[in-house]
C-alpha positions as CSV (number, residue, x, y, z in Angstrom):
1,X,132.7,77.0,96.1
2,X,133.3,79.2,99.3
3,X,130.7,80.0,101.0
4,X,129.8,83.5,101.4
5,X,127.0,85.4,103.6
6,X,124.7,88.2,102.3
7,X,125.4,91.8,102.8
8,X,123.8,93.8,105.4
9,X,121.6,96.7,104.8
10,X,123.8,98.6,107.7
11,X,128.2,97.7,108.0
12,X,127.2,98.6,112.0
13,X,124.3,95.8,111.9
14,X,125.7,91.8,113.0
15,X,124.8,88.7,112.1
16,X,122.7,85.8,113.9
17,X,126.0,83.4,114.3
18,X,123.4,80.8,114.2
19,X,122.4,78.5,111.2
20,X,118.7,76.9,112.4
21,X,115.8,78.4,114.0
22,X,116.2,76.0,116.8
23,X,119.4,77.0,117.8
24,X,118.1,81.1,118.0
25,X,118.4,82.3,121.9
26,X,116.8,85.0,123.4
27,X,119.7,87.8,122.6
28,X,119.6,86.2,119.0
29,X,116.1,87.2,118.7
30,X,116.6,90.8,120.8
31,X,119.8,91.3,117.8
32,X,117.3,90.3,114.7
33,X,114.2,92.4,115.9
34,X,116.5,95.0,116.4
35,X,117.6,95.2,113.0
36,X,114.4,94.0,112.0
37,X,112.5,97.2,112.2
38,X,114.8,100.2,110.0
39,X,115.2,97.1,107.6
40,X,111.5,96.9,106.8
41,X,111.1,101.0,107.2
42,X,113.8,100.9,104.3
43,X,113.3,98.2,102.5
44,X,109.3,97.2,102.0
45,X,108.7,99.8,100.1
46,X,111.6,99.6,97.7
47,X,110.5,96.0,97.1
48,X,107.2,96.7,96.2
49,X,108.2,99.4,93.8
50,X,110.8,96.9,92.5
51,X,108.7,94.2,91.9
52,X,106.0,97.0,89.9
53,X,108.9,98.0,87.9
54,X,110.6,94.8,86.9
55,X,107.3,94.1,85.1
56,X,107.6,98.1,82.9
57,X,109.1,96.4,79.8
58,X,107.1,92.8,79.7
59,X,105.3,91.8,76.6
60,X,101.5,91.3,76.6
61,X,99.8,88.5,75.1
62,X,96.9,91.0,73.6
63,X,96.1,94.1,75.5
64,X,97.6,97.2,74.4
65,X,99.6,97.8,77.1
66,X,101.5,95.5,79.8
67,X,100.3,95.6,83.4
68,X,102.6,97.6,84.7
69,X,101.6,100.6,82.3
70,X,98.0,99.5,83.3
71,X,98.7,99.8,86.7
72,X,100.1,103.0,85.7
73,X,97.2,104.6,84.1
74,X,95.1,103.6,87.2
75,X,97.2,105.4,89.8
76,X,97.1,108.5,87.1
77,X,93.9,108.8,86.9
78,X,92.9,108.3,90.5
79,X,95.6,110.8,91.5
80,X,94.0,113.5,88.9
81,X,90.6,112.6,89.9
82,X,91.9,113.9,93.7
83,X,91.8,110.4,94.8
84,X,93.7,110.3,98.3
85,X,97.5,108.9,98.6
86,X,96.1,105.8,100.3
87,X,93.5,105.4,97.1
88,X,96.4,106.1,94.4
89,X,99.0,104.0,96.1
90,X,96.2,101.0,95.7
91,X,95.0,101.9,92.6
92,X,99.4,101.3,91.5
93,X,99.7,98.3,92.9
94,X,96.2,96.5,92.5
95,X,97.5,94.3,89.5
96,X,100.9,93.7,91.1
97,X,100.6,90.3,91.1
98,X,98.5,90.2,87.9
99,X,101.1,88.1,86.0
100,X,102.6,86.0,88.5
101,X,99.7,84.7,90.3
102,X,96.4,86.0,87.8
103,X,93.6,83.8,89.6
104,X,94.7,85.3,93.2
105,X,96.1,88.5,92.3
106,X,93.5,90.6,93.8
107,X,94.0,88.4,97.4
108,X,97.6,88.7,96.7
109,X,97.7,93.2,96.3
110,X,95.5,92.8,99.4
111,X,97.9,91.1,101.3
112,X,100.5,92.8,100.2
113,X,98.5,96.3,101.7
114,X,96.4,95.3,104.1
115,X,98.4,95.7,107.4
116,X,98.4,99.7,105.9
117,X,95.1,100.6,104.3
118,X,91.5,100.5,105.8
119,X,89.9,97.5,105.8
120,X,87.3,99.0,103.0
121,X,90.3,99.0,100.9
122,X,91.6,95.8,101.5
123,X,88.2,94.6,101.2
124,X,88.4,96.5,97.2
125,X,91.8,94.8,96.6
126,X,90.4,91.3,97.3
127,X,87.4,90.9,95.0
128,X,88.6,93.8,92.1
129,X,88.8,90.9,90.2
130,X,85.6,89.4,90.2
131,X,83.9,93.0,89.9
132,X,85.4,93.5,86.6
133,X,83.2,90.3,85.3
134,X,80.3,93.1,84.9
135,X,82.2,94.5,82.0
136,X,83.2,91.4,80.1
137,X,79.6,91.0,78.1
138,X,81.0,88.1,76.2
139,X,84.0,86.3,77.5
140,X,83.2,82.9,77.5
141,X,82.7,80.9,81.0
142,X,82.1,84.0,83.0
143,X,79.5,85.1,85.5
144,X,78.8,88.9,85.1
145,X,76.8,89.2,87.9
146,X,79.3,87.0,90.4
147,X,79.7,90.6,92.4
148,X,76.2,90.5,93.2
149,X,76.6,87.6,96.1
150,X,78.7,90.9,98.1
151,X,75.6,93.1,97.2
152,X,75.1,95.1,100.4
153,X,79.0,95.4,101.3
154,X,79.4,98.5,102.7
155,X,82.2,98.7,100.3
156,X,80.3,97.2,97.3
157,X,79.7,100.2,95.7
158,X,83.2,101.5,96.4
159,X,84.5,98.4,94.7
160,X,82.6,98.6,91.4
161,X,83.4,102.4,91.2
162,X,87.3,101.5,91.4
163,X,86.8,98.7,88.5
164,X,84.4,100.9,86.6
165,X,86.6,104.5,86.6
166,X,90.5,102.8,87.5
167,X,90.4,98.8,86.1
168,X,88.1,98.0,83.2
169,X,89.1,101.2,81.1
170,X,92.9,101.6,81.9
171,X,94.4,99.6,78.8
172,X,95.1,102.1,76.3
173,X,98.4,103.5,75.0
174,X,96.5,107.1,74.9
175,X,96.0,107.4,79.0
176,X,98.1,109.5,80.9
177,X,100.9,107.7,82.4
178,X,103.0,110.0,85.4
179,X,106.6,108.4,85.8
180,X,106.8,105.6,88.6
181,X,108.9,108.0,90.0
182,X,105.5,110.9,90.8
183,X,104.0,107.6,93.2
184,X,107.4,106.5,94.7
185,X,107.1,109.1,98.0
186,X,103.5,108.4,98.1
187,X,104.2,104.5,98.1
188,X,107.0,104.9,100.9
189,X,104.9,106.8,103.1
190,X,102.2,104.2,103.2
191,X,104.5,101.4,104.3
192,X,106.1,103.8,106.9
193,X,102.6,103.5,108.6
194,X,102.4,101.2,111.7
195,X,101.3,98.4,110.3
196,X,97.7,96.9,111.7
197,X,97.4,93.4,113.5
198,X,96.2,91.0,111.1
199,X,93.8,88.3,112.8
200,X,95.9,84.8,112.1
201,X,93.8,82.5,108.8
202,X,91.5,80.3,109.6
């Protein structure tokens, strides 16, 4: 099997002629963060979007609609509700990683946003999740009231409007659904943000 390498985003663009981390130099890093930049500015976005719509034609396993139409009808109703770009573009991707990772998905949208949105937002993404608990009045195992230890938050209240008017009610086949194609720009321009500084994890 011959080996070949990946294509580059831009035929100008080189490669690191380098196969290890330890052998990079200085004008191996100056090359890479060169490139590094427009890559992202092209490409983050895309990726995101991608990863939304690979999930458009999943099964379920008992809701009426998949996640991705769920995530869907959340940005549609934010964005007719006058919600900003910011808001809509979180409300899209909140459930992201709903399938793929379902007890961390919330840390795993905030993550995903974070170095882009407001920390009140970020803050949402994180603990959507355990805010919905309110509405589940009889699934078995689960603490309604778990949102109450964040009582106080200045974006508590914030938090349960989003689950209450975005999350809990967004699973049926009669919501509005816009194309992915109405939040694509808006998505785009929030990645083309500077991104924030996150502190390093403890």
């Amino acid at each position: 099997m011959t080996a070949s390498r990946s294509p580059l985003l831009d035929p100008t663009w080189r490669y690191v002629e380098k196969a290890t981390l330890d052998d990079f130099r200085a004008a191996d890093w100056a090359l890479l963060n060169a490139q590094r930049a427009p890559y992202y500015s092209d490409q983050q976005a895309r990726q995101a979007l991608r990863l939304l719509a690979a999930s458009s034609e999943d099964p379920g396993f008992g809701y009426q609609v998949n996640n991705f139409r769920h995530c869907v009808q959340a940005a549609t109703l934010a964005m007719q509700d006058g919600r900003d770009e910011e808001y809509v573009v979180m409300a899209l991707l909140h459930d992201i990683g709903f399938v793929a990772c379902p007890s961390t998905h919330g840390e795993f949208a905030a993550q995903l946003l974070a170095p882009y949105i407001s920390d009140a937002n970020t803050w949402l993404l994180e603990r959507h999740m355990y805010f919905q608990a309110i509405h589940c009045r009889e699934l078995p195992g689960t603490d309604r009231y778990v949102r109450d230890r964040w009582r106080g938050h200045p974006a508590f209240e914030a938090t349960a409007e989003f689950v209450a008017k975005y999350d809990q009610n967004t699973i049926s086949p009669s919501l509005p659904e816009a194309p992915l194609a109405v939040f694509e720009p808006m998505v785009h321009r929030v990645f083309a943000r500077t991104p924030r500084q996150r502190p390093l994890p403890p």
